[in-house]
Structure formats: C-alpha cells, structure tokens
Backbone as CSV, one residue per row, in Angstrom:
resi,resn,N_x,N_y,N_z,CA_x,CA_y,CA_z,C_x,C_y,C_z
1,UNK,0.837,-1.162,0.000,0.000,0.000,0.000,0.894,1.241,0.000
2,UNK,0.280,1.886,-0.972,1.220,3.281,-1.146,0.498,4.597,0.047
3,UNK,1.561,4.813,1.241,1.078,6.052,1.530,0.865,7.099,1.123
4,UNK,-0.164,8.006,0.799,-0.210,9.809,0.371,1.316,10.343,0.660
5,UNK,2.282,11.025,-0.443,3.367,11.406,0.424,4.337,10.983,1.276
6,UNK,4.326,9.374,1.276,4.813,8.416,2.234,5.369,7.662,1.042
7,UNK,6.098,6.409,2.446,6.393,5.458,1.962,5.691,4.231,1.211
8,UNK,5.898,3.248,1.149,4.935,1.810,0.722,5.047,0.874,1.774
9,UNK,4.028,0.417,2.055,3.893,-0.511,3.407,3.867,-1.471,3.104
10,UNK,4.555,-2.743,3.104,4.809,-3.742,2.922,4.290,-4.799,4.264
11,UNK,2.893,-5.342,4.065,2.745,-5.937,5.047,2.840,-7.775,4.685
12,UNK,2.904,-8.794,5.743,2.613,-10.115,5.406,4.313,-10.833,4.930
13,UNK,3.975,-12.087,4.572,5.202,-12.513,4.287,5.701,-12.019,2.560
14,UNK,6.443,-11.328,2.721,6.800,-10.530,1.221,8.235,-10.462,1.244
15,UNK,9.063,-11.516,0.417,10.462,-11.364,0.321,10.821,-9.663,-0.059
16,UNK,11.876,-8.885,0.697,12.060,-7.574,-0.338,13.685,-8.293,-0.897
17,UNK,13.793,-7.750,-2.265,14.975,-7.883,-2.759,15.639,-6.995,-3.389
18,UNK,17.031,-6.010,-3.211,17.534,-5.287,-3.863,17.707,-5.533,-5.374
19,UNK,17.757,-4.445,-6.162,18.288,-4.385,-7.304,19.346,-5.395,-7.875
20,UNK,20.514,-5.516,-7.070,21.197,-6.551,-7.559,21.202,-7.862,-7.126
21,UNK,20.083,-8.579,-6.202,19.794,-9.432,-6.228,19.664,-10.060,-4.284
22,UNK,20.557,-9.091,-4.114,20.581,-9.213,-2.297,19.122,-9.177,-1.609
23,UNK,19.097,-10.475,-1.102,17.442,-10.121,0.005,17.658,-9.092,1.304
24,UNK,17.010,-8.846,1.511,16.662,-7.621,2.961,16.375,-8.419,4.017
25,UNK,17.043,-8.263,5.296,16.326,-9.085,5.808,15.235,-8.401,6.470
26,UNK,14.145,-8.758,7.141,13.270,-8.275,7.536,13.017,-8.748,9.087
27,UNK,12.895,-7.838,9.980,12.558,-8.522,11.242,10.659,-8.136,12.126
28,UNK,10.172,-7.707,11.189,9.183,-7.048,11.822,8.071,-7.406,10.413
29,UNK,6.592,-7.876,10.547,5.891,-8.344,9.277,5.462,-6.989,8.578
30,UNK,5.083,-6.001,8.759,5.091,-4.881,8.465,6.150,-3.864,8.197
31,UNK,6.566,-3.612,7.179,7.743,-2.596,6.923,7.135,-1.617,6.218
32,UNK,8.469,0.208,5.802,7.852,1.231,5.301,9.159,1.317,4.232
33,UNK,8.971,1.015,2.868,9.589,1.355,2.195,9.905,2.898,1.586
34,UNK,10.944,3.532,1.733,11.396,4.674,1.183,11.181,4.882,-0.390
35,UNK,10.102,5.904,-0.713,10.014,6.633,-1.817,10.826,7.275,-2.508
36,UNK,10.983,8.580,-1.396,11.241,10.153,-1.547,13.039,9.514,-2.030
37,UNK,13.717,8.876,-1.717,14.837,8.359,-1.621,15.981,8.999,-0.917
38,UNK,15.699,9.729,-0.429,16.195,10.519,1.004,16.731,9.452,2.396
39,UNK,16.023,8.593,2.774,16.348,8.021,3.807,18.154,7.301,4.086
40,UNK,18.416,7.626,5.149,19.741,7.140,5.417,19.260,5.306,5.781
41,UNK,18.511,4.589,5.865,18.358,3.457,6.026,17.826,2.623,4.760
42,UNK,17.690,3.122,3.386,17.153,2.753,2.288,17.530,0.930,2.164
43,UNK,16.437,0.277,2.052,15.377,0.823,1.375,14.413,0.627,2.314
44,UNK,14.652,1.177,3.452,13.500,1.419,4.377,13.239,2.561,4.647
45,UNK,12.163,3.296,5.282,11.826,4.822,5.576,12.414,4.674,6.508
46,UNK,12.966,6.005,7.216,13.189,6.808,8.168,12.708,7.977,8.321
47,UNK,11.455,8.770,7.889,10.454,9.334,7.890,11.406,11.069,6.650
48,UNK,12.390,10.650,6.481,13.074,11.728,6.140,12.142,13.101,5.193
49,UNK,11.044,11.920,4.250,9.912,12.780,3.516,9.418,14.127,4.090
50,UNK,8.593,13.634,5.187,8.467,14.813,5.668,8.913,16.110,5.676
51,UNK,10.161,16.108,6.643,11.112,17.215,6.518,11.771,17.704,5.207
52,UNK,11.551,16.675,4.004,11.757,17.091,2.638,10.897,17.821,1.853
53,UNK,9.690,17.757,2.173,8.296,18.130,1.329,8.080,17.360,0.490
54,UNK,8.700,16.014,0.310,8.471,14.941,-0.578,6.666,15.211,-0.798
55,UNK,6.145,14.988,-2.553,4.834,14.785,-2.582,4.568,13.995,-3.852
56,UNK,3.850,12.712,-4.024,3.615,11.968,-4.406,3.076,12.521,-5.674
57,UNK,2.442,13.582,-6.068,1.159,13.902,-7.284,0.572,15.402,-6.958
C-alpha cells in the first residue's frame, strides 16, 4: 500500500529484494519502504519525507 506522500507498506510474508539481487532481511511483518529516496536506512523509511516536502502527485 502506497502512503499519500509516504512510503509503501509492505505488510505479510513478502520477500524484499535489492536491485542486484541481495534479500533484505526483515525482522518485523510490516515494513515502510522509502520513496522520496532521502532516507539514510534505504530501502527502508526513516520518515526523512516529511522534513523534505516529498509529494507523491
């Protein structure tokens, strides 16, 4: 699910996999994937959007 202005919420069992092929590991069933591409923890949010004015549309 895409947040308004946010990240993408990744809920349930959902492998994430980088670009070059590396899995993520995941410790929590719910994660917030980084959009704006700002975040120092990519490819997870760290809410960095916000303070960016990141906006979706």
């Amino acid at each position: 699910m895409a947040c308004p202005d946010g990240p993408f919420l990744v809920r349930g069992d959902v492998d994430i996999v980088l670009p070059d092929g590396t899995p993520v590991p995941r410790t929590r069933k719910t994660v917030a994937l980084c959009r704006c591409g700002l975040s120092t923890i990519k490819p997870f949010c760290d809410g960095t959007h916000r303070a960016s004015g990141f906006r979706t549309g």
